[in-house]
Each structure stands twice: as structure tokens, then as C-alpha cells.
FIPA-344290 format. One record per atom (N, C-alpha, C, O): x, y, z; residue in one letter. Coordinates in pm, whole numbers, plus 32768, in hexadecimal, padded with zeros to 4 digits. Example, Ala and Ser with C-alpha at 12.3 -4.5 7.8 and 13.67 -1.06 7.14 Angstrom:
BEGIN
SITE    xx    yy    zz  rest
SITE  8527  7DC7  830C     A
SITE  84CE  7E3E  830C     A
SITE  8528  7EB6  830C     A
SITE  8590  7EB4  834E     A
SITE  8505  7F1F  82C4     S
SITE  8557  7F96  82CA     S
SITE  850A  8003  8313     S
SITE  853D  8072  8324     S
***
This chain:
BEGIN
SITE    xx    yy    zz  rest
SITE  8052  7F89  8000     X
SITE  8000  8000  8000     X
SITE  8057  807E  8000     X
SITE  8043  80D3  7FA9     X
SITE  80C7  8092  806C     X
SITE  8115  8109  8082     X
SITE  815D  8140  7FD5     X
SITE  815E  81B0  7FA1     X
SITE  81A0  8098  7F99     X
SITE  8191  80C4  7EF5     X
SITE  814D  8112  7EAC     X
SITE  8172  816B  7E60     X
SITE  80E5  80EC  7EC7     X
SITE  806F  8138  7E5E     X
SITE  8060  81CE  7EB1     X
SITE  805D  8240  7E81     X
SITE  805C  81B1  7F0C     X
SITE  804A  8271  7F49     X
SITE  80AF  82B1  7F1C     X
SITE  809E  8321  7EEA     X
SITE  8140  826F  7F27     X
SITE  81CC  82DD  7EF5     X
SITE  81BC  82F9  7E6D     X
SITE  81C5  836E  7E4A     X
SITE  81A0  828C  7E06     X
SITE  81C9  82AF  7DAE     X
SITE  8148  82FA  7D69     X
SITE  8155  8335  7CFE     X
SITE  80D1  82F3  7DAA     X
SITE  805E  836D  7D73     X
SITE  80AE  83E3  7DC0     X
SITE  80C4  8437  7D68     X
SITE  80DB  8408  7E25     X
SITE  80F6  849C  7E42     X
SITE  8161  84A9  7E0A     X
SITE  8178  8520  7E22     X
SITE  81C9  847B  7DC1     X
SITE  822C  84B6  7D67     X
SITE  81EA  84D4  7D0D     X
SITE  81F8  854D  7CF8     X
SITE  8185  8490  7CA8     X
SITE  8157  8496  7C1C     X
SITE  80F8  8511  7C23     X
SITE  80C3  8541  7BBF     X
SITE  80E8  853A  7C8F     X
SITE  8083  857A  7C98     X
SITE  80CB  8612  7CDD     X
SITE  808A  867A  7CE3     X
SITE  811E  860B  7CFA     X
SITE  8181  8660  7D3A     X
SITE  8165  86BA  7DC9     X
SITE  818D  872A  7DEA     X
SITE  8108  8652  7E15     X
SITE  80FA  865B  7E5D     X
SITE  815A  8613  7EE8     X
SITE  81C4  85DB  7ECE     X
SITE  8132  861A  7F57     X
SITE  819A  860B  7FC0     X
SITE  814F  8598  8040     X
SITE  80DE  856B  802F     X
SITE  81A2  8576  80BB     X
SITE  814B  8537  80E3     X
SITE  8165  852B  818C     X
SITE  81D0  8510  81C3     X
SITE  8103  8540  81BC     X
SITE  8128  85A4  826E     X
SITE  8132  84F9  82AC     X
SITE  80CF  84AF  82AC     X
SITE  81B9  84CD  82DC     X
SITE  81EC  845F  830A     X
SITE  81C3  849E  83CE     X
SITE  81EC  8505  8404     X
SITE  8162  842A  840F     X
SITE  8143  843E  848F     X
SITE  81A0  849C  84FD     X
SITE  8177  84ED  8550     X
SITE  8225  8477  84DF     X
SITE  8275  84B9  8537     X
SITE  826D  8545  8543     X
SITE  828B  8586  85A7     X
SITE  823A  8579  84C0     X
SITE  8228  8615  848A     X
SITE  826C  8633  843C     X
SITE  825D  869C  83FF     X
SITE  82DD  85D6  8422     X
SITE  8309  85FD  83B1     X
SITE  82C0  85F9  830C     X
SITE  8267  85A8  82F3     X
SITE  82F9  8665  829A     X
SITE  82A1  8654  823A     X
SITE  82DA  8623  81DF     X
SITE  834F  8640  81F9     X
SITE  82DA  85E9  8180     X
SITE  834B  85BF  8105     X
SITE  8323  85F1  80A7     X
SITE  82A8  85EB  809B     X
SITE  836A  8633  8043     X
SITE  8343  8680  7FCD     X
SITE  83C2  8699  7F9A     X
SITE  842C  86AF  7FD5     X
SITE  839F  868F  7F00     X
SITE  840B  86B3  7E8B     X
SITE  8435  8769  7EA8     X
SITE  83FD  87D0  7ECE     X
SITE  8490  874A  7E89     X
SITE  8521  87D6  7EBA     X
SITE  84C7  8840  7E5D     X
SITE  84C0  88B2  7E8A     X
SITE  847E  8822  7DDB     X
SITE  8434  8888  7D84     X
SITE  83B0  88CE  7DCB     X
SITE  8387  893B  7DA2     X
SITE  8375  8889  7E35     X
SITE  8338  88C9  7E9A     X
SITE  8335  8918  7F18     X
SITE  82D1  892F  7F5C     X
SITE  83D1  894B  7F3A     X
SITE  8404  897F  7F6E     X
SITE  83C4  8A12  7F7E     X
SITE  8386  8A4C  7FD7     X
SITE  83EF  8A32  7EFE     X
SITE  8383  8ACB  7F1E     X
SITE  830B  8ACA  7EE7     X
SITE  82F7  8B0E  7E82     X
SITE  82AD  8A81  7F1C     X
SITE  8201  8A4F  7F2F     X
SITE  81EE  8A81  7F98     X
SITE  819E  8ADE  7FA4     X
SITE  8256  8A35  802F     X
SITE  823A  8A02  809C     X
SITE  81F4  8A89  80D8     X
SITE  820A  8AFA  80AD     X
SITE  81AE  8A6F  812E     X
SITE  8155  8B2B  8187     X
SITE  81EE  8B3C  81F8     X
SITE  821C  8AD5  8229     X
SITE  822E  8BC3  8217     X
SITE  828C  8BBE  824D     X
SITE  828C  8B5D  82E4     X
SITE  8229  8B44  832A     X
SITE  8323  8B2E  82FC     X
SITE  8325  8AFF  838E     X
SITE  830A  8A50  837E     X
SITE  8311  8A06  83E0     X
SITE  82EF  8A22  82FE     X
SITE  82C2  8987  82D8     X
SITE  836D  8960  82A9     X
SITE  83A4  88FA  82D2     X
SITE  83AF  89C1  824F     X
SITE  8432  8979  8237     X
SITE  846B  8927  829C     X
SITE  8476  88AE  8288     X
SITE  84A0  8970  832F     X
SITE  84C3  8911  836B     X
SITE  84C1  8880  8390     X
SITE  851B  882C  8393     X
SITE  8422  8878  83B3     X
SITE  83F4  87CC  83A3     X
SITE  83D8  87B9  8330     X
SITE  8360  87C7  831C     X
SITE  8422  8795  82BF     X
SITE  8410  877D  826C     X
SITE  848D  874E  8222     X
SITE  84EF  8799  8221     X
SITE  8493  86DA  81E4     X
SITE  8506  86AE  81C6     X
SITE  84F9  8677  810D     X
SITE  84BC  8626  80C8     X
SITE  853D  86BD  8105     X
SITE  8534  86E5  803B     X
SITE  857C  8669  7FF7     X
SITE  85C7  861D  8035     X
SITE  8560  8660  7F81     X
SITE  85A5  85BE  7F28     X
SITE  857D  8616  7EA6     X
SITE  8533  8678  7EA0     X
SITE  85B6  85E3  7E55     X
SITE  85C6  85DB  7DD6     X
SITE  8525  85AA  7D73     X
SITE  84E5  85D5  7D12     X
SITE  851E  851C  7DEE     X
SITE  84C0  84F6  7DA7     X
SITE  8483  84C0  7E1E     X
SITE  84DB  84A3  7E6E     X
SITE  841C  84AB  7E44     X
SITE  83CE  8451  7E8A     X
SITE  83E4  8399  7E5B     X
SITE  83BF  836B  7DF0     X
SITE  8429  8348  7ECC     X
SITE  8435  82CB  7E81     X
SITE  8415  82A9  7F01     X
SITE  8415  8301  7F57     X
SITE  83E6  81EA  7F2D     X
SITE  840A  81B7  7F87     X
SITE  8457  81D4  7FE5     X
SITE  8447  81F4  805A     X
SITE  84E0  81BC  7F7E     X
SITE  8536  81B1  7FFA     X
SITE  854E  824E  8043     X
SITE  8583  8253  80B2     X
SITE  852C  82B1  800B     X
SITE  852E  8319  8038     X
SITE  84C7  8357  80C6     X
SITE  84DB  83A0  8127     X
SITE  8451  8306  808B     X
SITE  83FD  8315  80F5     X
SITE  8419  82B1  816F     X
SITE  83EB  82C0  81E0     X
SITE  8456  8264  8150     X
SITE  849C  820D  81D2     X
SITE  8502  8232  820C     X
SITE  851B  820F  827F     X
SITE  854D  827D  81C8     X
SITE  85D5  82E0  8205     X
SITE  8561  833B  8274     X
SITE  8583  8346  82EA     X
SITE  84F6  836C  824E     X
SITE  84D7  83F4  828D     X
SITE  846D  83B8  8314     X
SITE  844B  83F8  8378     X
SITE  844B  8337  82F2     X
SITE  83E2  8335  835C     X
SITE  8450  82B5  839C     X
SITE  8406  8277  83E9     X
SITE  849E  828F  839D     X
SITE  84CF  823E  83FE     X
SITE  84EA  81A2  83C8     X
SITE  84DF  8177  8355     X
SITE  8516  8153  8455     X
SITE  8524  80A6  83FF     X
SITE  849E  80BD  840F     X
SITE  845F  8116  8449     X
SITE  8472  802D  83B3     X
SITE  83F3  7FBD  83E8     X
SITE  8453  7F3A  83E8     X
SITE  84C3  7F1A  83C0     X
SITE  83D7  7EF9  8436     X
SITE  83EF  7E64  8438     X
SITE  83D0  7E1E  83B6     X
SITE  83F3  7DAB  839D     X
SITE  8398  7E5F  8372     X
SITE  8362  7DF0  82F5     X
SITE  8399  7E3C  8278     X
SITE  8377  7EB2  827A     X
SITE  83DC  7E1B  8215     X
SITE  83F7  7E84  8198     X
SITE  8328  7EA5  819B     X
SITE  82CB  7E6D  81D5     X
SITE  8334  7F26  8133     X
SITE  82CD  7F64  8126     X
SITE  82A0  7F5D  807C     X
SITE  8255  7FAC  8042     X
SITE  82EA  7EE0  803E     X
SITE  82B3  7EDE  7FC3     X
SITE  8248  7E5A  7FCF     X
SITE  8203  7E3A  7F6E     X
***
């Protein structure tokens, strides 16, 4: 499932608010953000898996 959510919010160039508060979003949305969001917010190139697993932490189970 977490697949299909990442790779619709890249295609879609949208971003995706990971529980901790952190947000993940492509570096081209940078100046979107409403001020004071850059900080929690951790920028990529691209929205991939493994990126969103860098930002929200381990799991116990891969997430594909």
C-alpha cells in the first residue's frame, strides 16, 4: 500500500505528512511551503520508497 501512496504523491507532485511531523516533498516544492514548514520538512529529488523510509524511520517489515 505505502508503494502506491509514494509513488501517486511524486506523480502528482505532491508530498506526504509522515506521523512524526515530518513532511516529505520534492526540493521543487520548497517555495510552495506557507513560511516556518521548511524546517520539518525534509526535501528529495524525487519522492521514492526508499526515501520515504529514510524520513519516517526503520520498520520491521520492508514496505513494498
Amino acid at each position: 500500500m505505502w508503494k502506491i501512496i509514494v509513488e501517486l504523491a511524486d506523480r502528482a507532485g505532491g508530498s506526504i505528512l509522515i506521523p512524526n511531523g515530518t513532511l516529505l516533498c520534492r526540493e521543487d516544492m520548497r517555495a510552495h511551503l506557507p513560511e516556518g514548514m521548511e524546517g520539518d520538512s525534509t526535501f528529495v529529488p524525487e519522492i521514492t520508497l526508499e526515501a520515504f523510509e529514510r524520513a519516517a524511520g526503520p520498520f520491521n517489515h520492508p514496505l513494498t
